[in-house]
N, C-alpha and C positions, 0 to 999 in steps of 0.2 A: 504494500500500500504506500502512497508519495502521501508524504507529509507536504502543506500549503505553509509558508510563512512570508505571510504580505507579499501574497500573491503568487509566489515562485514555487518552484516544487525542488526540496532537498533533496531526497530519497536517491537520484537517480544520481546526484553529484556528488553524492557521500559514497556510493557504490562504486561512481570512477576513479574517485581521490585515492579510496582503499587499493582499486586494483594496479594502480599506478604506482602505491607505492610498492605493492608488495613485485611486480614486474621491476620496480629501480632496487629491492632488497635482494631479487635473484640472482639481477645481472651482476652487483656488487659483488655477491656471494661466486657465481662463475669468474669473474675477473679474479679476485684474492686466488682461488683454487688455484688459475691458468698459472698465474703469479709464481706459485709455489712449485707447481709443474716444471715451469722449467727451469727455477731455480736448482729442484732435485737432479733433474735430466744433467743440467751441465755440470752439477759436482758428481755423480756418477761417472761422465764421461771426462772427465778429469784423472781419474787414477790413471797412476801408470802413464802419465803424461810430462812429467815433469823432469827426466831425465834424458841430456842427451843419448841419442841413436837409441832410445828405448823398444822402438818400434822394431828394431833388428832383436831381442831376446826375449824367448818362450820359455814357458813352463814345459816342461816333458811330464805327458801321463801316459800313465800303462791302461790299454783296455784289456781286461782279461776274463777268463772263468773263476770266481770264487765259488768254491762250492757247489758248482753247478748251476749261480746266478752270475749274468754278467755285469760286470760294472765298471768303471773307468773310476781310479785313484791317483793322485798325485805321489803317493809312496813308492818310490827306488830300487831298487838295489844299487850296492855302488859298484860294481864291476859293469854294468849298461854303461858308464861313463866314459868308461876304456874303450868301450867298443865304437860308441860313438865319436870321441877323439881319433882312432884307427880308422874307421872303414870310412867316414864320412865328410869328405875334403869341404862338403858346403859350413860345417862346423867348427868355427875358429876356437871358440874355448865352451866347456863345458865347468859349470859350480853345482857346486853339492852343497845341502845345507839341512840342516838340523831343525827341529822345530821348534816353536819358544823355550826356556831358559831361564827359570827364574833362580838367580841369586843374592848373596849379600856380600856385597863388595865394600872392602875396608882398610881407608888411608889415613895411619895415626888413628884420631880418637873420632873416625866421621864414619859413622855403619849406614849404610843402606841398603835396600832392598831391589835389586832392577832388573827388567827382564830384556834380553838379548836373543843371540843365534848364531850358531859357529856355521861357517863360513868358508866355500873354498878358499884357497891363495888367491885367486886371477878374479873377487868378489868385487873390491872396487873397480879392475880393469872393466870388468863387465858393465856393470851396471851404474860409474862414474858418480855416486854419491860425493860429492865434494868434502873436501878434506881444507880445515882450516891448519893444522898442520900433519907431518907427516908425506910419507910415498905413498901414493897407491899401489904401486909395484911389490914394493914389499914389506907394506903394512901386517900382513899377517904371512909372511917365511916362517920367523920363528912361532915353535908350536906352543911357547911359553908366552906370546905378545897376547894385549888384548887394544882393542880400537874404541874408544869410546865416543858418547855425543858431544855436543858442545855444554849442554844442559846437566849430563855429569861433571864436567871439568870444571864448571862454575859450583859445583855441588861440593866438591872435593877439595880445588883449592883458589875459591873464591870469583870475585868479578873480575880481578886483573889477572887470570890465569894464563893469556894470551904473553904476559910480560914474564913469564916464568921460566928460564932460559932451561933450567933442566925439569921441564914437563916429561919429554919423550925419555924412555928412560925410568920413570917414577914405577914405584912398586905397587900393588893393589894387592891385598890379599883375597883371593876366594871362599866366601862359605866358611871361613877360618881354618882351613887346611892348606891349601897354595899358593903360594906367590906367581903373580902375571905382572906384565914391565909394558906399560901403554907404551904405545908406536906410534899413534896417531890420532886424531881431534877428528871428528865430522860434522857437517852443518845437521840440523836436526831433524832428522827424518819428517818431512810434510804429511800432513793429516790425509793428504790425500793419496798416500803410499800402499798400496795393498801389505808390503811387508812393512812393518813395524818393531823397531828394536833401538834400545839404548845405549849398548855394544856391542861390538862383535870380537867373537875367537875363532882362533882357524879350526876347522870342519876335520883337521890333520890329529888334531888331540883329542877328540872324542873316539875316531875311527880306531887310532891306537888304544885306545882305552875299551874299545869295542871289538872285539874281534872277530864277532858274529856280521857284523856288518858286511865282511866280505864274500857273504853267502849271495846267490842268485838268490834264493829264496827270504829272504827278507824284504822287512820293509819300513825300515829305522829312517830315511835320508828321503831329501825333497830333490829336485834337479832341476837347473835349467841351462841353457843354449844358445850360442850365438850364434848366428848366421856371418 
C-alpha cells in the first residue's frame, strides 16, 4: 500500500532508496573481495621469484608405487644425485638438503632457539641467496662451518656486527654438544621464499652422521637441479 504525504506517494521511493543502497553495498562488497583477489594472486605468484636465474632450478620428485598406491614425493635418495650429475650433461649442479632443523645455538652467555637446513656445498652457487659476508663458493666446504642470517648475527653479536673484523671464524656451539665456526652472513631469507631457514650447515655432516642415507631405498634428503 503507498502511503500519501501532502500529496506524494513515499512507498515507492523508500523501496528504491533501499534497493539502491543495498545494489551500492554489493558492488562495495565485490570490489573489496576483487581487491583482495588479487592482492592474494600476486603474493602467491611471487614465490620463488626473487632470486636471480631462479627460473633455471627445480625440485626433483620421485613418482612411484608405495605400496601399491601411486604417488609422487619430494623425498630422495642420495645416490639419484650421482647419477644425475653422471648421465645428464643438461644438469650443471645438483643440492641435496635436509629438512627443517631445529636447534639451540650458543655464543658466550646468548642461547637460542633456531630453525635451519643442511645444505649441499654448491647451495649458494645455486640458488645465489646473497651473502653480506662470506664466499658462496665455499661457505659450506668445511663440514664443521655453519652460514647464518643476518637476523642471527644481530642476535648474537649485536647491531654493529657488520664492524666485527673476526665474525667469520666465530665459534657457535650446537645443542651444547659441538662447536661450528660461521663462514658467512646472509640477507634474510624473504617471506616470500618457499624455503625458509635461519642457517645453514653442509648437507656433508649429517650424511656422515647418516649412513643409511646412502641407500636407494631411502628417503631422508630433498633434491634439486640446475639446468
Amino acid at each position: 500500500m503507498d502511503i500519501r504525504v501532502n500529496g506524494h506517494i513515499t512507498g515507492r521511493s523508500t523501496c528504491f532508496v533501499t534497493t539502491s543502497s543495498l545494489n551500492i553495498f554489493g558492488l562495495m562488497i565485490g570490489l573489496i573481495c576483487s581487491f583482495f583477489i588479487v592482492l592474494w594472486a600476486r603474493d602467491e605468484m611471487s614465490y620463488g621469484t626473487s632470486l636471480p636465474e631462479i627460473d633455471q632450478v627445480y625440485s626433483v620428485m620421485r613418482h612411484a608405487n608405495f605400496g601399491g598406491t601411486i604417488g609422487t614425493t619430494t623425498s630422495m635418495p642420495k645416490p639419484l644425485s650421482d647419477i644425475l650429475n653422471e648421465e645428464y650433461p643438461e644438469i650443471t649442479h645438483t643440492v641435496m638438503a635436509s629438512w627443517e632443523i631445529n636447534m639451540v645455538l650458543t655464543h658466550q652467555d646468548k642461547v637460542f632457539r633456531s630453525e635451519g637446513r643442511d645444505f649441499g656445498s654448491d647451495f649458494f652457487t645455486v640458488f645465489k641467496f646473497p651473502l653480506h659476508v662470506g664466499d658462496s663458493t665455499t661457505a659450506l666446504l668445511d663440514p664443521e662451518s655453519i652460514v647464518i642470517s643476518e637476523s642471527l648475527a644481530r642476535r648474537y653479536f649485536g647491531d654493529n656486527w657488520r664492524l666485527k673484523d673476526d665474525l667469520i671464524g666465530t665459534t657457535l656451539r650446537v645443542d651444547h654438544r659441538t662447536d661450528t665456526k660461521v663462514t658467512a652472513v646472509f640477507e634474510d631469507v624473504p617471506a616470500n621464499s618457499s624455503l625458509q631457514f635461519e642457517f645453514v650447515r653442509p648437507v656433508e655432516a649429517f650424511i656422515r652422521e647418516n649412513d643409511w642415507v646412502d641407500q636407494w631405498d631411502n628417503n631422508g634428503l630433498l633434491m634439486f637441479a640446475r639446468l
